[in-house]
N, CA, C and O atoms as a Tinker XYZ file with bonds, in Angstrom:
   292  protein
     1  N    -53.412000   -8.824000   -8.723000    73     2
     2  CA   -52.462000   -8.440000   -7.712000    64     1     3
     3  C    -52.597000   -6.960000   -7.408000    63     2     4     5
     4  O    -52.643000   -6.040000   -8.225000    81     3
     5  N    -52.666000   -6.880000   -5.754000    73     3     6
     6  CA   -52.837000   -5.130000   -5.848000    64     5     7
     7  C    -51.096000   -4.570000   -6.052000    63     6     8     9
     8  O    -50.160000   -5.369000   -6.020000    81     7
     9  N    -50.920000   -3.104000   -6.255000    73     7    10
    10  CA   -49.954000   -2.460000   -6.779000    64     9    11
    11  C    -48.871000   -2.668000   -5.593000    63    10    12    13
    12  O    -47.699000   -2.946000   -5.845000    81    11
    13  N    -49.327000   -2.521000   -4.385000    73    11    14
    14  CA   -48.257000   -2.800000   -3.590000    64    13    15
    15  C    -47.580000   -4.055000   -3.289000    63    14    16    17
    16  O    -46.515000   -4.204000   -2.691000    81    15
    17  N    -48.366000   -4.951000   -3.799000    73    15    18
    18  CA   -47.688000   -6.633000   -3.860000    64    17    19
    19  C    -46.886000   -6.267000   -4.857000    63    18    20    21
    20  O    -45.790000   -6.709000   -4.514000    81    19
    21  N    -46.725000   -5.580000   -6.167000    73    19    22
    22  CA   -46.294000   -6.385000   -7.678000    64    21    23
    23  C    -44.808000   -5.097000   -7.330000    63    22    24    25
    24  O    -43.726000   -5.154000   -7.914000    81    23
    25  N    -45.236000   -3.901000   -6.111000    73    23    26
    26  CA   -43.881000   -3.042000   -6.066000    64    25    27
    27  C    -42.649000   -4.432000   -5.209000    63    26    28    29
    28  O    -41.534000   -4.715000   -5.648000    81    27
    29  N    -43.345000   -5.089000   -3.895000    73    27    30
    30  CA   -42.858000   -5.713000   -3.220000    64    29    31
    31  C    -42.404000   -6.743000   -4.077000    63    30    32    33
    32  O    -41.193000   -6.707000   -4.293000    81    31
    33  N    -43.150000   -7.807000   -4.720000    73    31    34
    34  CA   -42.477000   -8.795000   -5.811000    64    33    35
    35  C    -41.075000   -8.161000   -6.254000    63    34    36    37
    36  O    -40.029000   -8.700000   -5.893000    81    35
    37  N    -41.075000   -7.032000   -7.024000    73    35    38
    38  CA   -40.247000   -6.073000   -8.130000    64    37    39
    39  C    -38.864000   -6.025000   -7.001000    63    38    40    41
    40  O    -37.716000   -6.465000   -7.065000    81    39
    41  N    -39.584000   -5.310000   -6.044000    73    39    42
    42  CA   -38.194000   -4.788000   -5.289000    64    41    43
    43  C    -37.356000   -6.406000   -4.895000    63    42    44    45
    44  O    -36.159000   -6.447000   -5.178000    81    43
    45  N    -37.899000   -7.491000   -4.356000    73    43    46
    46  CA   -37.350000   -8.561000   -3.922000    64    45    47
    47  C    -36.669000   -9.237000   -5.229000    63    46    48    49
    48  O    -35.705000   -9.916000   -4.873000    81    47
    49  N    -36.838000   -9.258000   -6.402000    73    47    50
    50  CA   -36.551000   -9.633000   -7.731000    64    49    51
    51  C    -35.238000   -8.629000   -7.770000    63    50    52    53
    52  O    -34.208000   -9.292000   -7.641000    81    51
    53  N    -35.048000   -7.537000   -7.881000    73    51    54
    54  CA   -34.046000   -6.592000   -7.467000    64    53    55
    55  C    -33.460000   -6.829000   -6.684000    63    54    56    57
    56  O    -32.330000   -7.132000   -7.069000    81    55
    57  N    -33.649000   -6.904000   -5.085000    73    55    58
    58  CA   -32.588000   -7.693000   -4.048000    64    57    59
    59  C    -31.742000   -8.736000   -4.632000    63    58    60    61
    60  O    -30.515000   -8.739000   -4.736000    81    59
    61  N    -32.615000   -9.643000   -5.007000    73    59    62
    62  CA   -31.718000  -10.876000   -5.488000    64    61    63
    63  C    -30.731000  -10.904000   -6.451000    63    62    64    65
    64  O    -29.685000  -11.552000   -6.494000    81    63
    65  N    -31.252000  -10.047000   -7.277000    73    63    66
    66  CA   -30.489000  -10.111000   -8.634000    64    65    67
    67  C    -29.069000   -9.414000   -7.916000    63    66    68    69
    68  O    -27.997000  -10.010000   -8.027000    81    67
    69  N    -29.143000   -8.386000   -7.332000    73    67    70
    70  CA   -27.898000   -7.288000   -6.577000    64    69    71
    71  C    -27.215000   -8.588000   -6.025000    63    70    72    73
    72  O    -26.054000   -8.828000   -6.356000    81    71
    73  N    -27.924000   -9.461000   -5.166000    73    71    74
    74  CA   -27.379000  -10.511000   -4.089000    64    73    75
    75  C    -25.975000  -11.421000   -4.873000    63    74    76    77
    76  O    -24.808000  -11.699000   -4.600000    81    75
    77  N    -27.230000  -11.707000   -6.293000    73    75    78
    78  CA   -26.260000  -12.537000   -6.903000    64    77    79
    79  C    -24.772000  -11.773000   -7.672000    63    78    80    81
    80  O    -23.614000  -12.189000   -7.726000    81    79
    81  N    -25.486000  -10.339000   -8.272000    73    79    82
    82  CA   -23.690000   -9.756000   -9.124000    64    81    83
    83  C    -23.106000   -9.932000   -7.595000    63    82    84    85
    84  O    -22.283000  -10.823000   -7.384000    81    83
    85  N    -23.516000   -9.123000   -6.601000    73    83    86
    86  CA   -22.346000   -8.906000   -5.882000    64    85    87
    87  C    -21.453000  -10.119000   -5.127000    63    86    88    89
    88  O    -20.441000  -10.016000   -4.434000    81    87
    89  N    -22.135000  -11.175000   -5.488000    73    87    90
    90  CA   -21.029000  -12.464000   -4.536000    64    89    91
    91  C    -20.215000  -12.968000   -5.765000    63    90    92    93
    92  O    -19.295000  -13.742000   -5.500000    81    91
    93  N    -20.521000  -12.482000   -7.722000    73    91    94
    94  CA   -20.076000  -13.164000   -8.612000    64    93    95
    95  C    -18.009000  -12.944000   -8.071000    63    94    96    97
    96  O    -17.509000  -11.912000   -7.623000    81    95
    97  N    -17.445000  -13.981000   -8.278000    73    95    98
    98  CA   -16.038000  -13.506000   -8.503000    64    97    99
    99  C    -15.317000  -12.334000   -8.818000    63    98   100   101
   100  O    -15.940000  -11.479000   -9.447000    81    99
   101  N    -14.425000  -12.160000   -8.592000    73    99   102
   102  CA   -13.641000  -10.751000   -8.960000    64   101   103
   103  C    -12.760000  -10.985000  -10.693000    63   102   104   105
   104  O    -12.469000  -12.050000  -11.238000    81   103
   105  N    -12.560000   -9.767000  -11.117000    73   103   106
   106  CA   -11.951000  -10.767000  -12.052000    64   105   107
   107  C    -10.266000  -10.293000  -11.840000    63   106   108   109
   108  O     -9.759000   -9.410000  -11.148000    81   107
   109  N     -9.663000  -11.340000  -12.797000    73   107   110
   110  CA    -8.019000  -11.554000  -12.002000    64   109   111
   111  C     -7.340000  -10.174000  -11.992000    63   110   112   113
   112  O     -6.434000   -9.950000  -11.189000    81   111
   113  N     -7.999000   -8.714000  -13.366000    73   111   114
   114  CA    -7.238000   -7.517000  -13.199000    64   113   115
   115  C     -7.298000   -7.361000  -11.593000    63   114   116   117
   116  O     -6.365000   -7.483000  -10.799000    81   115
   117  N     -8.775000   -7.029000  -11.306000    73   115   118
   118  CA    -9.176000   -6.424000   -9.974000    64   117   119
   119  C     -8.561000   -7.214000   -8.786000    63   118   120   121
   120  O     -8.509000   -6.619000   -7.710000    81   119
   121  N     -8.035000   -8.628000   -8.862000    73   119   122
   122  CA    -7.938000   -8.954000   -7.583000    64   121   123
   123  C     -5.938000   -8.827000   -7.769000    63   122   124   125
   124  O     -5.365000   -9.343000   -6.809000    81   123
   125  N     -5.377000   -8.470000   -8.409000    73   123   126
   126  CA    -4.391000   -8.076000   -9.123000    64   125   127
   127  C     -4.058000   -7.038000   -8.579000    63   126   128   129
   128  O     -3.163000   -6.995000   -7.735000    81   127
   129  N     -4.727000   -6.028000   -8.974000    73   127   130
   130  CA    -4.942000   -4.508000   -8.385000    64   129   131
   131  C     -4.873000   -4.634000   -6.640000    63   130   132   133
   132  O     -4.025000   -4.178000   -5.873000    81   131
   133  N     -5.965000   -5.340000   -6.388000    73   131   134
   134  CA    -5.800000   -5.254000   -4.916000    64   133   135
   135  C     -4.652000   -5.895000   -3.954000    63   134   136   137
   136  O     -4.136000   -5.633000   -2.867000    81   135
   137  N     -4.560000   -6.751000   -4.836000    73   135   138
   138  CA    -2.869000   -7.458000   -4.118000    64   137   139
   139  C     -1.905000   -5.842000   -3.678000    63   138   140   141
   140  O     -1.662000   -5.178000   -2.671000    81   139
   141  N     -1.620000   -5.808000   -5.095000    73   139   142
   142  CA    -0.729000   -4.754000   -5.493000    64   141   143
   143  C     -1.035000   -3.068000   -4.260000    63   142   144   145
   144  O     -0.270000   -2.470000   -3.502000    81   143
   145  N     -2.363000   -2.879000   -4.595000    73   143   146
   146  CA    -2.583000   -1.915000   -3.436000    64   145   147
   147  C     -2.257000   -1.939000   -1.598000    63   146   148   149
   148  O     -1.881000   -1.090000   -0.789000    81   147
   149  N     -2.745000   -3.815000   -1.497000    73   147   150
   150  CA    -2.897000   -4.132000   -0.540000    64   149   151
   151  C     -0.858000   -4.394000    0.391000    63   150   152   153
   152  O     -0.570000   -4.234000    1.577000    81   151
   153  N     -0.080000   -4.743000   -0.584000    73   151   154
   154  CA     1.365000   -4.547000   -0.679000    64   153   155
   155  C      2.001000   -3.016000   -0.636000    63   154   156   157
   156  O      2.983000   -2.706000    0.040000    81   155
   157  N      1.435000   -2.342000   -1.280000    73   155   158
   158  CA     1.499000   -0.992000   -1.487000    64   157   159
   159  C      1.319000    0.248000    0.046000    63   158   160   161
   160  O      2.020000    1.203000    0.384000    81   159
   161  N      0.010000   -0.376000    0.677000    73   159   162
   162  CA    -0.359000   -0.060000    2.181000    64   161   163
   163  C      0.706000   -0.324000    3.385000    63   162   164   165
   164  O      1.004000    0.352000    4.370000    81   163
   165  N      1.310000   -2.017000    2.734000    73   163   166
   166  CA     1.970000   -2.087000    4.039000    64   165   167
   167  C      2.987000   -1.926000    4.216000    63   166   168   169
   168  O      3.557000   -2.079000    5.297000    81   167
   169  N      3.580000   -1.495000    2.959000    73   167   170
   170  CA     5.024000   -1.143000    2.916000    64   169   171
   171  C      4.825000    0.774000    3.868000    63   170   172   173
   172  O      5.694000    1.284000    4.574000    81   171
   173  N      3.474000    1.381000    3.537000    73   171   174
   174  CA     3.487000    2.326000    3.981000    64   173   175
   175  C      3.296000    2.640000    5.103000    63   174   176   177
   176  O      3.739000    3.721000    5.492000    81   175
   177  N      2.623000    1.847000    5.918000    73   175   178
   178  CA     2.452000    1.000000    7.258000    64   177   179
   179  C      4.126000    1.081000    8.110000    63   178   180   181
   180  O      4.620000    1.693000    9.057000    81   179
   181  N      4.572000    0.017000    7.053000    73   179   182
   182  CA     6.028000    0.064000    7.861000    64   181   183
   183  C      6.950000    1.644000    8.255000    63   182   184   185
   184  O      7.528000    1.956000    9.297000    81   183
   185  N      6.776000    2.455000    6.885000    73   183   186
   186  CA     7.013000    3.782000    7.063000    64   185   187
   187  C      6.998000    4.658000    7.866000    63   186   188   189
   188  O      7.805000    5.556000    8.108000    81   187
   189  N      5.221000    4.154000    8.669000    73   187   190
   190  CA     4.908000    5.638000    9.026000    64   189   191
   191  C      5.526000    4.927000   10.829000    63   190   192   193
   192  O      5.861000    5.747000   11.684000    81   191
   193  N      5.575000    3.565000   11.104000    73   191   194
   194  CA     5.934000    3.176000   12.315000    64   193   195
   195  C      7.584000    3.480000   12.796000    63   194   196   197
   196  O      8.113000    3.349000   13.899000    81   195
   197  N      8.091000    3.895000   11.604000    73   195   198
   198  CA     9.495000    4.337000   11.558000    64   197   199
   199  C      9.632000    5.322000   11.931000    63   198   200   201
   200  O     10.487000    5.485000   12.801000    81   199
   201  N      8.880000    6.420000   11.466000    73   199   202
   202  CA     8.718000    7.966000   11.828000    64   201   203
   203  C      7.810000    8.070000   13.284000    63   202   204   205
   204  O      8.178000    8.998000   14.005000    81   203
   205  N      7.033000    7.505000   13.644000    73   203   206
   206  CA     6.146000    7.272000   14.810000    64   205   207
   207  C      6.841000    7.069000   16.077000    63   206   208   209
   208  O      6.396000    7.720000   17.022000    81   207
   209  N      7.901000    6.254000   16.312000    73   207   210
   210  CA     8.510000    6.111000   16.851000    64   209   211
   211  C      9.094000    6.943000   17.784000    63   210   212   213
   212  O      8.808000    7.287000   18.930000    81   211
   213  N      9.959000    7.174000   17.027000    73   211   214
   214  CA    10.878000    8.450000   17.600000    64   213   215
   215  C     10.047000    9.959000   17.937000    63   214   216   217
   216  O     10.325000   10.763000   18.827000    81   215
   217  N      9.108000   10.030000   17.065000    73   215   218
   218  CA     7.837000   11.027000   17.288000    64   217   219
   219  C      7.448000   10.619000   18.808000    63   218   220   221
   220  O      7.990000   11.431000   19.558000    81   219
   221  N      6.845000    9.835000   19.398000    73   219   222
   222  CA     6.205000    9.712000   20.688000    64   221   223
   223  C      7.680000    9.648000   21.722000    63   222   224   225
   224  O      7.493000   10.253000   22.778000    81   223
   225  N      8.821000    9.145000   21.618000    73   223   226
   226  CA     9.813000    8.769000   22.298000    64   225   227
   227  C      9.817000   10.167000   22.872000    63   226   228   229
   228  O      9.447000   10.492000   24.000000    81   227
   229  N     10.527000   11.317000   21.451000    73   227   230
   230  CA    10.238000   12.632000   21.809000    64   229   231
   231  C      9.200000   12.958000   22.605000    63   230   232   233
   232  O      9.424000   13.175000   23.796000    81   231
   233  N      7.861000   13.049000   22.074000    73   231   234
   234  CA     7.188000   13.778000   23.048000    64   233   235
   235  C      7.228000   13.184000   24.556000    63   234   236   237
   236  O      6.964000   13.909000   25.515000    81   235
   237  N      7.603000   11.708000   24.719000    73   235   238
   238  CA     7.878000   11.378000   26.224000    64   237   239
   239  C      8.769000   12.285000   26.837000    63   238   240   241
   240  O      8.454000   12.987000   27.798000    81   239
   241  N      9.861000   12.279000   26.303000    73   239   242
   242  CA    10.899000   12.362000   26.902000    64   241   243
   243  C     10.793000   14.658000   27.453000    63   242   244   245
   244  O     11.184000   15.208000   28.482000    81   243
   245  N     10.346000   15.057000   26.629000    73   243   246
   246  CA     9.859000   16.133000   26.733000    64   245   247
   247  C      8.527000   16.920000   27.779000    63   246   248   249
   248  O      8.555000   18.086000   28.171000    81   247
   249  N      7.723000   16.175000   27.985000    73   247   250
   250  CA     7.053000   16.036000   28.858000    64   249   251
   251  C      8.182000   15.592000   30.362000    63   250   252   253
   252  O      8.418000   16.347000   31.305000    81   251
   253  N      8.574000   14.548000   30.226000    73   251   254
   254  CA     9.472000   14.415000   31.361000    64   253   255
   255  C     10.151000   15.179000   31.777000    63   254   256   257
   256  O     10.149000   15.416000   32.985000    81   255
   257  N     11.151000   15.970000   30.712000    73   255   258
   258  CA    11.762000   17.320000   30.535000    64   257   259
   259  C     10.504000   19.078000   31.583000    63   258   260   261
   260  O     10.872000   20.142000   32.081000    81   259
   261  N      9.425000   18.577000   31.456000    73   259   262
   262  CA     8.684000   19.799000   31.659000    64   261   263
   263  C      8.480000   19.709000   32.973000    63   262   264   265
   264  O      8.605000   20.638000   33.771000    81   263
   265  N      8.061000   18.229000   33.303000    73   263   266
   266  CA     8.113000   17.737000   34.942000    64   265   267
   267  C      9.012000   18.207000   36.017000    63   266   268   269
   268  O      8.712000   18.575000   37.153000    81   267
   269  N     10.446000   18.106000   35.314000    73   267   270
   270  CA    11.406000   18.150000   35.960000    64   269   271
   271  C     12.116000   19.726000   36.188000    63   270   272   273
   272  O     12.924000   20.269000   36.941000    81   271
   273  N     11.182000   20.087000   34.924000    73   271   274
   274  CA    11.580000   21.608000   35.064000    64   273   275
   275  C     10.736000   22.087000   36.104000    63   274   276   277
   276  O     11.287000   22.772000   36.966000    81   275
   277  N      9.544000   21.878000   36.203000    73   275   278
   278  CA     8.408000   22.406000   36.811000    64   277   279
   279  C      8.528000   22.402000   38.276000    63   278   280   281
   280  O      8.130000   23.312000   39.004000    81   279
   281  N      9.253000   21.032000   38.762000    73   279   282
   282  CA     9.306000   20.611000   39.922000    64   281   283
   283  C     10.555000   21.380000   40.867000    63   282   284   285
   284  O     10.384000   21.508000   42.079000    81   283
   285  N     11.802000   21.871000   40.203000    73   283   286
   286  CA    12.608000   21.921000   40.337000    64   285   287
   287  C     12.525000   23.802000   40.570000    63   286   288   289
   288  O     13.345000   24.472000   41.198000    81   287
   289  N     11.475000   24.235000   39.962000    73   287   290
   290  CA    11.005000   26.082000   39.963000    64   289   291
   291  C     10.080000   26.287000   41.690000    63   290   292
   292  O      9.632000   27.384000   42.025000    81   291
């Protein structure tokens, strides 16, 4: 076999092996963890749409405020 077949063999023997850990199952800590993180996000999610809110309302309403000033000079 020349050297560049037995690198190509090597590396594809490597692909596979990667192919296979990475589809193996999670195990129950890790998918545990991610629940928990994934609960953790959306509670923070809900948070930031609370504060967001009233953030853009303001800047509408302020802008409208500048219109009316502007128009009125």
């Amino acid at each position: 076999m020349k050297k560049s077949n037995k690198i190509a063999v090597a590396s594809g023997v490597g692909a596979v092996t990667v192919a296979g850990v990475s589809s193996a199952a999670l195990p129950t800590a890790a998918a545990g963890a991610f629940t928990t993180l994934s609960t953790d996000v959306l509670a923070l999610v809900d948070l930031a749409w609370g504060a967001a809110v009233p953030i853009v309302v303001a800047f509408i309403i302020l802008r409208m405020f500048k219109r009316a000033a502007s128009s009125a000079t």
